[in-house]
C-alpha positions as CSV (number, residue, x, y, z in Angstrom):
1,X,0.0,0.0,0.0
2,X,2.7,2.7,1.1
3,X,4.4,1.5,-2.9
4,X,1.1,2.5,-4.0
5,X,0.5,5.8,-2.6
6,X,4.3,6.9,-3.5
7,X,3.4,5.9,-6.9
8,X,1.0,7.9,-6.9
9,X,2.2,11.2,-5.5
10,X,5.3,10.6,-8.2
11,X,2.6,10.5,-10.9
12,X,0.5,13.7,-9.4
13,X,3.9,15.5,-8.9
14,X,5.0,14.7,-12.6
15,X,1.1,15.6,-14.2
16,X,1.8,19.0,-12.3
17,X,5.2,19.5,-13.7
18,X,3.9,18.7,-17.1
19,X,1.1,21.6,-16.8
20,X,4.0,23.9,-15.6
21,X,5.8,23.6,-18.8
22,X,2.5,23.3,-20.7
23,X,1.7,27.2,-18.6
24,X,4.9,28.5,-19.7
25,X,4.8,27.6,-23.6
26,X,1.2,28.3,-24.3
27,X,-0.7,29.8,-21.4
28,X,-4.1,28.6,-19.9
29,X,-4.6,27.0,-23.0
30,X,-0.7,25.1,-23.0
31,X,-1.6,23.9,-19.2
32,X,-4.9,22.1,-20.4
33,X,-3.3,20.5,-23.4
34,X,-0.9,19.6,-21.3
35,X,-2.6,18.0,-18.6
36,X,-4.8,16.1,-21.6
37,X,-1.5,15.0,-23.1
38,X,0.1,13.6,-19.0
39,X,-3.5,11.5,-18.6
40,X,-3.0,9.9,-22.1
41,X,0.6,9.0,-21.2
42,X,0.0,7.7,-17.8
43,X,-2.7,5.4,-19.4
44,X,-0.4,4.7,-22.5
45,X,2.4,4.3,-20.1
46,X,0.7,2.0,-17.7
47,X,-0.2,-0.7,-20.5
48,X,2.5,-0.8,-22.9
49,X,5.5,1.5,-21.3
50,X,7.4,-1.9,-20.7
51,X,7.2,-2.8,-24.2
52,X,8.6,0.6,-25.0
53,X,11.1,0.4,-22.7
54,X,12.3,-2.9,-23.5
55,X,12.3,-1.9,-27.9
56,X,14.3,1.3,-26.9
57,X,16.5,-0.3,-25.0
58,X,17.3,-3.0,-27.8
59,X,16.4,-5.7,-25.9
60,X,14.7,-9.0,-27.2
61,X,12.8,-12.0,-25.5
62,X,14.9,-15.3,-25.2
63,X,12.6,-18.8,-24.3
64,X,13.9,-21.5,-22.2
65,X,15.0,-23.4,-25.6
66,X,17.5,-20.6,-26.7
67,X,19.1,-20.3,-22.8
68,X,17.7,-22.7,-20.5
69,X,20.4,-22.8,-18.3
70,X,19.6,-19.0,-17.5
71,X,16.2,-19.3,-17.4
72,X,16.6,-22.1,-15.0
73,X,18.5,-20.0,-12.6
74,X,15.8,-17.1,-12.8
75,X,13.1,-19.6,-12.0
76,X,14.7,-20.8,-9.1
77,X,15.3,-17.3,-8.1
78,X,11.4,-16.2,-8.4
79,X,11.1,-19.2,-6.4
80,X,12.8,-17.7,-3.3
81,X,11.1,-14.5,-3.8
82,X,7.5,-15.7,-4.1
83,X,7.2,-14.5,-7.7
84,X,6.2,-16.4,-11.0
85,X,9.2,-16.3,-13.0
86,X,9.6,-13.1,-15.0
87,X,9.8,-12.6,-19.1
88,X,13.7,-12.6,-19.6
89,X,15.1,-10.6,-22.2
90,X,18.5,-10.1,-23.8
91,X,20.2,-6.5,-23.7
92,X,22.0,-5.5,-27.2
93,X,25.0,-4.2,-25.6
94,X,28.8,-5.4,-24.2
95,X,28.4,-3.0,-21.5
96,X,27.3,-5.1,-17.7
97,X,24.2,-3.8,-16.9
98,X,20.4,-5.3,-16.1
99,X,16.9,-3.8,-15.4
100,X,13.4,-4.7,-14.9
101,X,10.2,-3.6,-16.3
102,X,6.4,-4.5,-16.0
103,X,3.0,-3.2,-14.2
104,X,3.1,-5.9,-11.9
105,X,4.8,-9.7,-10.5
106,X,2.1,-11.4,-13.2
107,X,3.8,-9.0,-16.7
108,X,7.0,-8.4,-15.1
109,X,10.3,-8.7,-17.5
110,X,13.8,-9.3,-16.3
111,X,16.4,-8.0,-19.0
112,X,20.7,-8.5,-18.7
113,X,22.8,-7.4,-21.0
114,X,25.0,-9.8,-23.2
115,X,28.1,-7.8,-21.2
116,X,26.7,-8.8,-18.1
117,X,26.3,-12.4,-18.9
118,X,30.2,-12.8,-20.5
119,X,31.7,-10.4,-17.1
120,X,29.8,-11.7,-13.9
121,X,30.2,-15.6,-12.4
122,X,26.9,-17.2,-11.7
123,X,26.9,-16.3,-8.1
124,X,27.4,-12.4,-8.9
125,X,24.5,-12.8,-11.6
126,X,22.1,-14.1,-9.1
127,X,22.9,-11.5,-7.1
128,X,22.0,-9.3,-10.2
129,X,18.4,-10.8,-11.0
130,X,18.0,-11.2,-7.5
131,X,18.1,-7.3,-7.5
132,X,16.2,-7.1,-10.4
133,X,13.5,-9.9,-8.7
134,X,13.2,-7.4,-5.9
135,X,12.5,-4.3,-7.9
136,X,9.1,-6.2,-9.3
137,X,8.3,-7.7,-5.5
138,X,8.0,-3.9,-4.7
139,X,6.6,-3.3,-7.7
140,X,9.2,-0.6,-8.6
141,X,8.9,-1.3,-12.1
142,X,5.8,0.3,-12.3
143,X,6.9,3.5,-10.7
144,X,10.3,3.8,-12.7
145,X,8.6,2.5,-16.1
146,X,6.1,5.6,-15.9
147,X,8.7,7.7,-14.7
148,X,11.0,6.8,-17.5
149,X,7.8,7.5,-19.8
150,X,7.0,11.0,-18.3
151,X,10.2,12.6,-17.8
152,X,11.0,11.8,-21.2
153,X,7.9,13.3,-22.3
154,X,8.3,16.4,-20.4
155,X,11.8,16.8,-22.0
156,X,10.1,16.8,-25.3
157,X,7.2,19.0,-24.8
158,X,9.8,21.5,-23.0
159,X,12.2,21.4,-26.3
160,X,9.0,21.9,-28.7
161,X,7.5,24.7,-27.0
162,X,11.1,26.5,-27.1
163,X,11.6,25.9,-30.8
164,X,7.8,26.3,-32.1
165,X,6.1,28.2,-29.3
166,X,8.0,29.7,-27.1
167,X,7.7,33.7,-28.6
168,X,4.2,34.4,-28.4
169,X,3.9,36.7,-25.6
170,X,-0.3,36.4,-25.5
171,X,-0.4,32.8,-24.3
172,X,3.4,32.7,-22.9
173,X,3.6,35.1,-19.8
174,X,7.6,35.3,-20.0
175,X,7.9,35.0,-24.1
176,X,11.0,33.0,-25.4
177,X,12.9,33.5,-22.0
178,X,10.0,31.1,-20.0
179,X,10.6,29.0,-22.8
180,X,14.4,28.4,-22.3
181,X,14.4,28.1,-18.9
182,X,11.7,25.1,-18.9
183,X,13.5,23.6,-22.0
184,X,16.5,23.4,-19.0
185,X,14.6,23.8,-16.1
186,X,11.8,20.8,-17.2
187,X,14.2,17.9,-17.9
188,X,15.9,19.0,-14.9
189,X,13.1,18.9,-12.6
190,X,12.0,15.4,-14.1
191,X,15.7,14.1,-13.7
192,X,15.6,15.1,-9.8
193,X,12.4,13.4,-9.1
194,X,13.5,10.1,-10.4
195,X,17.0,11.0,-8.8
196,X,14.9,10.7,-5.4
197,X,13.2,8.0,-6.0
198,X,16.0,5.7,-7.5
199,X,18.6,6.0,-4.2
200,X,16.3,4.4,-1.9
201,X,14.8,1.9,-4.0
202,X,18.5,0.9,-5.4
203,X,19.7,0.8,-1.3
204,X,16.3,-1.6,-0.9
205,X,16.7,-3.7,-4.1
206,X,20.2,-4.4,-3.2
207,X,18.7,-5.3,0.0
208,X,16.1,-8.1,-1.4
209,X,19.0,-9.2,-3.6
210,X,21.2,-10.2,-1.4
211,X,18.7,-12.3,0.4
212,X,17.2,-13.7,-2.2
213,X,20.3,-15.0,-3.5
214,X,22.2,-15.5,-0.3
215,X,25.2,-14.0,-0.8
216,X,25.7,-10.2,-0.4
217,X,29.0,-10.2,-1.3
218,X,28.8,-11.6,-4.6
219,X,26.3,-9.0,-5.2
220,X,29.1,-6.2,-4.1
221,X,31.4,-8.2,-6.2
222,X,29.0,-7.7,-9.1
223,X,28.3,-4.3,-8.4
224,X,32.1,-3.4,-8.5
225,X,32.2,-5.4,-12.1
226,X,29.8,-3.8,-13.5
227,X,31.0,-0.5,-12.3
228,X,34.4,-0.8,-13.4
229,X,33.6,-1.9,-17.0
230,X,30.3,0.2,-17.9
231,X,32.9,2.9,-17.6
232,X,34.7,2.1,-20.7
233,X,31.9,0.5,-22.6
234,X,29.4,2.7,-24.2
235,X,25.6,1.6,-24.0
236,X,23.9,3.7,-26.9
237,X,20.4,2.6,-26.6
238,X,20.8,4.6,-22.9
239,X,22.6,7.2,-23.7
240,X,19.7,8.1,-26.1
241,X,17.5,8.0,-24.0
242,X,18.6,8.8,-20.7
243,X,15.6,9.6,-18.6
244,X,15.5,6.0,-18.6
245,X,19.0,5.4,-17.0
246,X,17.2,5.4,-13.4
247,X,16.2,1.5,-14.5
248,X,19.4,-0.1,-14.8
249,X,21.4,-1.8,-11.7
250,X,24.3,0.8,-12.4
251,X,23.7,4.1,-14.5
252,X,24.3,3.3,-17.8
253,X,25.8,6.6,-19.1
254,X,28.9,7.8,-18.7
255,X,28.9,10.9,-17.5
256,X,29.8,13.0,-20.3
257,X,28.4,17.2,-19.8
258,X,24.9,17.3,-18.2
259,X,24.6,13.6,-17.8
260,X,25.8,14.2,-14.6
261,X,22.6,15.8,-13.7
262,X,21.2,12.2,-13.9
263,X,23.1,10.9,-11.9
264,X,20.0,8.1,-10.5
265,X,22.3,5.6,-8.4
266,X,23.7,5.8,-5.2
267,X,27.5,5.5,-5.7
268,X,29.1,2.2,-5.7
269,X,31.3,2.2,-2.7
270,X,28.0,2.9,-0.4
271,X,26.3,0.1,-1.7
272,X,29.1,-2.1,-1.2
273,X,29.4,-0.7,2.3
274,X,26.0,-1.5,3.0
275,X,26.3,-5.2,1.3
276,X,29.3,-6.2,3.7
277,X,26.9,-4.9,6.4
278,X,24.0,-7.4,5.6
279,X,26.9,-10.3,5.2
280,X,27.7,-9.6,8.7
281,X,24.1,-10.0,9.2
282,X,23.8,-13.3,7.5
283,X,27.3,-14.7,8.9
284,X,29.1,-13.8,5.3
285,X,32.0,-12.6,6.3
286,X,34.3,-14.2,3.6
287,X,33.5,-14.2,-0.7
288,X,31.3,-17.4,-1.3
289,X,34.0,-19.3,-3.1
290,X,36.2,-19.3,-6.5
291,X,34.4,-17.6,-9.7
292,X,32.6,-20.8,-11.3
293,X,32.1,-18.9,-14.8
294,X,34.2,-22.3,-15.8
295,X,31.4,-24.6,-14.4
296,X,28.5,-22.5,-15.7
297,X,30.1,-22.0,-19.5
298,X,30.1,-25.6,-19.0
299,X,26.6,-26.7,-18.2
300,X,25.5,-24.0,-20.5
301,X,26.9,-25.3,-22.7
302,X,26.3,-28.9,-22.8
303,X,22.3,-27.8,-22.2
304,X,23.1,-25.9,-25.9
305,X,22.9,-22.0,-24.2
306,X,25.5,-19.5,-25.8
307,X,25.9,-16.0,-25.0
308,X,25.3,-13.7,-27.7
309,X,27.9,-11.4,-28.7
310,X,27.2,-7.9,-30.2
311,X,29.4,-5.2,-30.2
312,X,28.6,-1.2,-29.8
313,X,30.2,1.3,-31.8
314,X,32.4,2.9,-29.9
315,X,30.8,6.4,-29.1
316,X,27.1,6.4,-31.0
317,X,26.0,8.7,-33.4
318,X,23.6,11.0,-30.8
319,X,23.9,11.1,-26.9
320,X,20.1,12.2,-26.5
321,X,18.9,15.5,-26.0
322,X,21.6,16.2,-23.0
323,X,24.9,15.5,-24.5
């Protein structure tokens, strides 16, 4: 219940922010549009944002056939958590990184990135989707998918009403000035909102992960993987788009100019802190063992699973409208 009622507020606070911009481009008249255009959204976004999400971020659904050895691990995994097991996706990119997506546990998807799956043992990427498993038992996903949705939607409507509306004085109070500050002011706004929500949820998510999985520091381990690597690898389905960067396990972009303003994701050396904390908890106070990639390419490969491989360009052709 106290999931639903955030999600809620979040939506009210970002319908409001939407009129604001909608005031400052075209008046009275701007707000209502506006407010038409943030209902139609949120219902648009509510029943088919995950699909979105997933088709922006190049991802595509794999069946127990193509990877059973992965799917196995996820089912057992949903298991622990209570959950029917998710939709499980592939992520078009080298760069270690996962997210989840859905409206609830019963249309929930699960999607790793072909980086993640060649970098992290199998204990670390339990850890991973057990993160991920707790984002849907919380029913985060439904919260960050809409989120995702509308701050990407306000960015747009802020940019259009600079370019096409933003010098009529008789239905915009502040003429072209109003309308450069929310084409800065607007995506900005929208970027803090999910900033606050994201830190917490990440902190919690890490949380559920670690007990779903049973071992927190293979989790940390993870984390510090992915960390270390995203860094160098470019992901250019997220850069983009980068109101949706608040999904992923680790921020996807790198950081380049006023990226940095999105900067969703507690840092890694807290959440690690707090992982070794909850170890202690559980009586982990050593790594769970040896990487056994060796013993999982093995299995995997015997049940006929292979890893994908793509590759990224190395700096794509457009960073989004940030960068």
């Amino acid at each position: 219940m106290a999931n639903l009622l955030r999600t809620g507020v979040l939506i009210a606070a970002l319908t409001a922010l939407f009129m604001v911009v909608g005031y400052f481009i075209g008046g009275q008249a701007g707000m209502l549009i506006a407010l038409l255009v943030a209902i139609g959204t949120n219902f648009f976004a509510y029943w088919n944002a995950d699909r979105m999400v997933l088709s922006m971020q190049n991802a595509h659904e794999v069946d127990p056939r193509q990877m059973p050895e992965l799917h196995r691990l996820v089912a057992t995994l949903a298991g622990r958590a209570g959950l029917p097991p998710p939709r499980l996706y592939i992520i078009d990119t080298d760069q270690p990184n996962a997210f989840a997506t859905g409206r609830n546990p019963q249309n929930a998807a699960v999607a790793v990135s072909s980086g993640l799956l060649r970098t992290l043992n199998e204990d670390e990427l339990a850890g991973v989707i057990g993160h991920e498993l707790t984002h849907v038992k919380n029913r985060d996903t439904l919260t960050m998918t809409i989120t995702a949705t509308l701050a990407g939607a306000i960015s747009m409507l802020a940019q259009f009403g600079f370019f096409f509306g933003g010098g009529n004085r008789r239905s915009n109070p502040l003429g072209g000035v109003g309308a450069l500050l929310m084409m800065f002011l607007a995506p900005l706004a929208a970027g803090l909102v999910q900033m606050a929500i994201s830190r917490t949820r990440e902190y919690a998510a890490d949380r559920g992960g670690a007990e779903i999985s049973g071992e927190p520091l293979a989790l940390a381990s993870a984390l510090q993987k992915i960390s270390g690597a995203a860094s160098r690898t470019v992901n250019v389905a997220a850069e983009q788009t980068p109101a949706m960067a608040h999904m992923y396990i680790f921020n996807p972009l790198r950081g380049a100019g006023m990226d940095n303003l999105f900067a969703t994701h507690p840092s890694v050396e807290s959440r690690v802190a707090q992982l070794q904390q909850i170890a202690g908890e559980m009586g982990r106070t050593a790594p769970p063992g040896p990487p056994i990639d060796a013993h999982f390419a093995d299995s995997a490969a015997a049940s006929g699973w292979r890893v994908p491989q793509f590759t990224d360009s190395e700096e794509p052709h457009q960073r989004g409208p940030w960068g």
